[in-house]
C-alpha positions in Angstrom: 45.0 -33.3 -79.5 45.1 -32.6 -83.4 44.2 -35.5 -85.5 43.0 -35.4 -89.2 39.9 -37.2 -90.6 39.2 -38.4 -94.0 42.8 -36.8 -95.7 41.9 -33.4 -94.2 44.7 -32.1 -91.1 44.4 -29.3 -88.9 46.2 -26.4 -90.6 48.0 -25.0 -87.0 50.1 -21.3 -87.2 53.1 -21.8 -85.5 51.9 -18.6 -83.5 48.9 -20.6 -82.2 48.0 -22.4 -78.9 46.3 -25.7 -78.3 45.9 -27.0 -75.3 46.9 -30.4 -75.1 43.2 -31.0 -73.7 41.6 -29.7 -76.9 40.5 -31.7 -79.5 40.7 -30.3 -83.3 39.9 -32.7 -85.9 39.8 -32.8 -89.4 39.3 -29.5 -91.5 40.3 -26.7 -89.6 42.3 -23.6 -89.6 44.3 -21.8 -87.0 45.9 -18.5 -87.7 48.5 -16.9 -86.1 48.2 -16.0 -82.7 44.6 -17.9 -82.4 43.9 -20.2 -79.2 42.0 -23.2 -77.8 42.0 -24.0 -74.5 41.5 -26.7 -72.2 38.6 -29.3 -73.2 37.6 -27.1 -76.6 36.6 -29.4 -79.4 36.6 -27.8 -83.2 35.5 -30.9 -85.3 35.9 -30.0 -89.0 34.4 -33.5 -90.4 31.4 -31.4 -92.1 32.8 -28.3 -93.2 35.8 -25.9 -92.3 36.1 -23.9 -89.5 38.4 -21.3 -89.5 39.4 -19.3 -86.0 41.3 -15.9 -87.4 44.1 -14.4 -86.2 44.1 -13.8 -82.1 41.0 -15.5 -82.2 40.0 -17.4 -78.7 38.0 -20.4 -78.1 37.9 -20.8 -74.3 37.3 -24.1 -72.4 35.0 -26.6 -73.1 33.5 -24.8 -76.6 32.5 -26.4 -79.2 32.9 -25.1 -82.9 31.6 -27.6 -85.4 30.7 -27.6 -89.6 31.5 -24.1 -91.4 32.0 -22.0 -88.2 34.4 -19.0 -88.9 35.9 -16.4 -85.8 37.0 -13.7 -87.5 40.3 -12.0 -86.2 40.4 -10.9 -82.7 36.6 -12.6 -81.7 36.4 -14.9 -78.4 33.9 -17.9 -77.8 33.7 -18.1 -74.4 33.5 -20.8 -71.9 31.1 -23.8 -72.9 29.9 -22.0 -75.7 28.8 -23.3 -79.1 29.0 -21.7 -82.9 27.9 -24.3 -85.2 27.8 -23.7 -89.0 27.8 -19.5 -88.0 30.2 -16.6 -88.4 31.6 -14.8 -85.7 32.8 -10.7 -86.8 35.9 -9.3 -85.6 36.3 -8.7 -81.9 32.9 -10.1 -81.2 32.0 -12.1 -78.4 30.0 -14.8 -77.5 29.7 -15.5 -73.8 29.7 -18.5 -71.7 27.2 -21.5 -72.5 25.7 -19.1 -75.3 24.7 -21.1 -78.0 24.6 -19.5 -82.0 23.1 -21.6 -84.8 23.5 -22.4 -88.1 24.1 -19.8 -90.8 24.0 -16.9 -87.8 26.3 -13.9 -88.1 27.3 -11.9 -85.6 28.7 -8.8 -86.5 31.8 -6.9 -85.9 32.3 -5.9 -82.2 29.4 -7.1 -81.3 28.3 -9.4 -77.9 25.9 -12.4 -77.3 25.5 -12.6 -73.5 25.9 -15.6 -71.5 23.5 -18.1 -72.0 21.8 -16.7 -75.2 20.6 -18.3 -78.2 21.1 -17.1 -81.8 18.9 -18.7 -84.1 19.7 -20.1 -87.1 20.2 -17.3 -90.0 20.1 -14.6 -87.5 22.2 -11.4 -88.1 23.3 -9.4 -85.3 24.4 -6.1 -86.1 27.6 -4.4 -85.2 28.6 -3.4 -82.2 25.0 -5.0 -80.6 24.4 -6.6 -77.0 21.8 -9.2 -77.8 20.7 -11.6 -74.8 17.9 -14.0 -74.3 16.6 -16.9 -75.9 16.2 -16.2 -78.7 18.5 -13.6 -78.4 17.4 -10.0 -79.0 19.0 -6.6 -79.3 19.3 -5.0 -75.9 21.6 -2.1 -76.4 24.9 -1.1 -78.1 27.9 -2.3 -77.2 30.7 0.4 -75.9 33.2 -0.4 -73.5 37.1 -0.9 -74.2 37.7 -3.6 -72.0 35.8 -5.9 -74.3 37.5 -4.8 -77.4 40.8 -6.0 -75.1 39.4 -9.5 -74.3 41.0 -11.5 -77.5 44.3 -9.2 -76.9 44.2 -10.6 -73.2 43.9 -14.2 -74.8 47.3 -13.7 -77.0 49.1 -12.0 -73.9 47.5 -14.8 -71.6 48.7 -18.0 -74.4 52.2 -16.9 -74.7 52.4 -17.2 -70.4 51.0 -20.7 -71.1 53.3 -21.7 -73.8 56.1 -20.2 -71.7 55.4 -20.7 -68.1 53.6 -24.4 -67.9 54.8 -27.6 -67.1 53.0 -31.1 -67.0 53.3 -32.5 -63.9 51.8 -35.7 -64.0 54.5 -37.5 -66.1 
């Protein structure tokens, strides 16, 4: 569902996918190729949020005041970034949680469940897990760097190969 707030309307790539479960309200900016999947909610009613280009915000996230994905990063299931910036091809994992004015950097991963306090910066290409999350290692495998790539692959079989069926 797309639905604007105060004068402000989703700004929606033509590339992009929203499932019809989502909700993005208000302020908010979808770039090519970016998705949102079922149950997602990206409220912009108290700051823009802005998920880059092949971007992914997987079921039943949340994204809320100036949260930015940069290109190619992933929120994973049930996760939240609120007012924080997440670097290109980063991920944030299931139910992890990152908090106001929080960066985490380019290629970098916040393991299920983890908290990243407000104004934290997690380097580049860092694991960080816990609460509150901490550095545990650096981050090198290729088959995360393919995750956001697997979203744009995995939206296009959606757009193309799913049908309502309950009217």
């Amino acid at each position: 569902m797309l639905r604007s707030f105060e004068g402000s309307e989703p700004d929606v790539a033509d590339t992009a996918h929203v499932d019809e479960t989502a909700v993005v309200i208000g302020d908010v900016v979808l770039e090519a190729d970016a998705s949102v999947w079922p149950n997602a909610t990206l409220r912009g009613d108290h700051g823009r949020i802005v998920v880059g280009e092949g971007a992914n915000v997987q079921d039943n996230a949340v994204l809320h005041e100036d949260a930015e994905l940069e290109s190619s990063a992933t929120v994973g299931h049930s996760a939240i970034a609120h007012d924080a910036t997440v670097g290109e091809r980063a991920l944030v994992g299931m139910n992890a949680v990152v908090l106001d004015g929080a960066r985490v950097g380019e290629g970098a991963v916040v393991a299920a469940g983890s908290v990243v306090t407000e104004g934290t910066e997690v380097p580049p290409s860092t694991l960080v897990a816990g609460s509150p999350a901490e550095p545990k290692g650096e981050v090198d495998d290729p088959r995360l760097e393919a995750t956001a790539d697997r979203y744009v692959e995995l939206a296009t079989r959606h757009e193309e190969g799913s049908e309502r069926l309950d009217g």
